[in-house]
Structure formats: structure tokens, C-alpha cells
N, C-alpha and C positions, 0 to 999 in steps of 0.2 A: 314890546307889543307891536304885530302890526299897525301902520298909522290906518283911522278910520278913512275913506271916503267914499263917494258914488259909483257904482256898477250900473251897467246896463244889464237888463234882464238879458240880452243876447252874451253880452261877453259873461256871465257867469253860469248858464247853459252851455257854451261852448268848455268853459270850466268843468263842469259836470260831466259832459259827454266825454273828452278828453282823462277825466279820473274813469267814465266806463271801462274804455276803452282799455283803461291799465290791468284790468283783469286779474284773475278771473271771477271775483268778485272784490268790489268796493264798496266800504260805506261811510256817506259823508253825512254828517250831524252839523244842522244849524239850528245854535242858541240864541239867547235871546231875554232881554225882561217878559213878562208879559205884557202885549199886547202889540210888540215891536213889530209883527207882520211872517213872525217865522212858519207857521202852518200858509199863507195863501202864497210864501216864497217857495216852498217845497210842495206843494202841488202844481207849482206853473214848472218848477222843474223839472218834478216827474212827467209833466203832461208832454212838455216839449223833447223830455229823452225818448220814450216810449215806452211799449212795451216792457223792453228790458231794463225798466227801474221800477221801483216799490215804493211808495209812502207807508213807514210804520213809524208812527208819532211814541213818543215817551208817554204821554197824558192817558195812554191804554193801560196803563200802569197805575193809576188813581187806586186807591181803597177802595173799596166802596163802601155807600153812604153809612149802612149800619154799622159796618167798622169803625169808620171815624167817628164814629154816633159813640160806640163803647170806648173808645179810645178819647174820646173828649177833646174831637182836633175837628169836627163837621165845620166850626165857626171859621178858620181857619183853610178850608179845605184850597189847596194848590203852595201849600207851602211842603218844604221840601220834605218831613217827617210825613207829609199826608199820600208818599208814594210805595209803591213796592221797588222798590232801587236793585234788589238783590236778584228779583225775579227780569226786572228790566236789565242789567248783567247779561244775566244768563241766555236773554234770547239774544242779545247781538253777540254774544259766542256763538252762539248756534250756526245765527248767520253770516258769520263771519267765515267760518269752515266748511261752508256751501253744502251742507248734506244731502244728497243724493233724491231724495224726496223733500215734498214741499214741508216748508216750515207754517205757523200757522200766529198769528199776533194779534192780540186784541185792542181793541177800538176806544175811545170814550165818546160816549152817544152823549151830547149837549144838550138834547129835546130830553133823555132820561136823568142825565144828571148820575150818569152810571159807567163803567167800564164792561166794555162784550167780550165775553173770549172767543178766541177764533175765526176773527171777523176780518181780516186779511191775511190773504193767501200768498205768500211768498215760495213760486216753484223754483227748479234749478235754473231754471232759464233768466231768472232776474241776476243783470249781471251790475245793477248799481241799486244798490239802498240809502235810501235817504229819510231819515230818522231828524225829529224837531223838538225841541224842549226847552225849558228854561236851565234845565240844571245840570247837561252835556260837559260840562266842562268847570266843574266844580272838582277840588282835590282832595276832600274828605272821603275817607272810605264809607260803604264802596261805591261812591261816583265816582273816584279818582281811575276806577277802570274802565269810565263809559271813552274817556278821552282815549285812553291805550287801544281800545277796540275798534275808534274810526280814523278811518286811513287821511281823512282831512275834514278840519268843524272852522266852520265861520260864525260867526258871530254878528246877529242884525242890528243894529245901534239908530234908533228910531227918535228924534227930538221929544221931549219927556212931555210937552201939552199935547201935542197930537195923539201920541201914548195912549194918555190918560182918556183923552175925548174918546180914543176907538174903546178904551176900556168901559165907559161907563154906558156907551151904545150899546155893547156888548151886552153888558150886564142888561140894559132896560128890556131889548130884545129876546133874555131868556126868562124875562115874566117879573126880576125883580122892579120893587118902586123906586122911584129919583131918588129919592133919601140912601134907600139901601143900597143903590147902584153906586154912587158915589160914595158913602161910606165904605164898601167893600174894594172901589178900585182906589183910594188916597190911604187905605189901612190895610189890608192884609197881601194886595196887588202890589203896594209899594213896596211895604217890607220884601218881598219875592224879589222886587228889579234891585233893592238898596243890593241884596246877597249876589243875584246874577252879574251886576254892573263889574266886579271886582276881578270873574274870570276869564275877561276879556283879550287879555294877553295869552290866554292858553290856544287861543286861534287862530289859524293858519290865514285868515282873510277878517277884515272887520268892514261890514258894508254898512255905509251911511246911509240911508237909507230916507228918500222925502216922499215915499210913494204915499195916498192918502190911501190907496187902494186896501 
């Protein structure tokens, strides 16, 4: 396993630009526990590559609610049975083979507590993707194809109180109460990081990450 330690947002932008630039398209996947910082690391990414990168998160791939509602996994929701894996596959082949018109990838809205289809636009012109998840680099089938399909995945490795604190903010800011915030991020949040902690060796970079950001 790479050894973990600190990046500067500029030397891992420059990282990213440098995989654009290897053409003719790239796509890098950064995992992650949740709450390690892997979505505002891949928006400052794409912000600073430009134009020519894409944010499409794995979490667009969520069930939705009634599904896990019939499936009897809503309690549980962000654990790894609660995704469409097979259909998240599928689009980073898509996007991997650059097809000629845009591709099209859906979103999960946190205010709905829902996944959108077709809510980012990926044209031919994106020549770096940058895809974020907890479960990128797991080897059970079929994740073990998400690793085969990007050209390079890091790994955010976040000290586990800080972790935990941005998780249960998190949680209070989308309407749950203290009780349930923290229940949800010490139980079902943890179980996620105990499973993601393990495929850390599967990535090309492990950044240590003390940003509170």
C-alpha cells in the first residue's frame, strides 16, 4: 500500500491536470470512509482543472427511497447493498470509451434525499472524470470492475474524530435530531468506513488528509 501522507491541494491538481493531459480521456476515482472529505476534494479538483473535467459522484447511484423502503435496507441506507453497482459499471464504461455524444449521469439531491437521472452532462470535450465514493475500490464483484475502469483512484484517509464530528454536522444539517445524528454516524456511517478502511492498498495515492474544510 502506498504510505499515507499530506498533499497540498496545488501538488494534487497538478496531479490531476497532468493525468488530463494523458488523454484522451481519464478517469480518476477518489475513495474514501464516509465523511473523510472525498466530494469537496473532487469539486476543488474539477474546479481548478476546468472546463475539461466532470464531477460524477458514485452516491447518484443510491436506490431510491421506496426501493430500499421494499427491500428493507432504508435504515441502513449508504451501505454498500443500498447502491445500483452494476448500473454505476456501466456508466464508467461508457465514459471511459468517450462516445462521440454526451453522456448523461445522475446526481443524489441531499435536500430530497433522492437520486436524479440525468443531472450531469458529460460532453466529448471532458477530457478528465472524476468520480467519488466510498466503495471505488472494493474487490467484490461487480465493484472489483470500478478499480479496472479508472486510470488512477486515491484514497482520502481523514483522522476518525474529525470524521465522525463532520458526520454527525452533517447528518443535524439535513433535518435529523442529535440522537439520530449520532446514532446514524457511530452505526451505520461506521460500519461503511470499518468495510472502505481495508481497500486502501488498492490505491495509486493515500492522502492524509487534516483539512477541517
Amino acid at each position: 500500500m502506498p504510505e499515507a501522507r499530506p498533499f497540498s491541494l496545488d501538488d494534487l491538481v497538478a496531479r490531476a491536470r497532468s493525468l488530463a493531459d494523458a488523454g484522451p480521456r481519464q478517469l480518476l476515482g477518489i475513495a474514501g470512509a464516509p465523511g473523510a472529505g472525498k466530494s469537496t476534494l473532487a469539486e476543488r479538483i474539477v474546479a481548478a482543472v476546468g472546463p475539461t473535467a466532470r464531477l460524477v459522484p458514485m452516491d447518484g447511484f443510491h436506490l431510491a427511497q421506496a426501493e430500499l423502503a421494499r427491500l428493507g435496507r432504508a435504515d441502513r441506507k449508504g451501505a454498500v447493498d443500498t447502491f445500483d453497482a452494476n448500473g454505476y459499471v456501466s456508466l464508467l464504461r461508457r465514459l471511459r470509451r468517450l462516445e462521440p455524444t454526451a453522456v448523461y449521469a445522475p446526481l443524489f439531491r441531499r435536500d430530497l434525499e433522492e437520486p436524479v437521472a440525468g443531472a450531469v452532462e458529460v460532453p466529448p470535450s471532458v477530457r478528465l472524470v472524476v468520480t467519488e465514493g466510498n466503495y471505488l475500490l472494493l474487490d467484490d464483484p461487480p465493484w472489483d470492475e470500478v478499480r479496472q475502469l479508472l486510470h488512477e483512484a486515491w484514497f482520502l484517509d481523514l483522522d476518525a474524530g474529525l470524521r465522525l464530528r463532520r458526520l454527525v454536522a452533517r447528518h443535524l444539517a439535513y433535518g435529523r435530531s442529535p440522537e439520530a445524528a449520532q446514532a446514524w454516524a457511530y452505526g451505520s456511517d461506521e460500519a461503511n468506513a470499518a468495510l472502505v478502511a481495508g481497500t486502501a492498498d488498492r490505491a495509486d495515492l493515500v492522502i492524509r488528509s487534516t483539512d477541517p474544510g
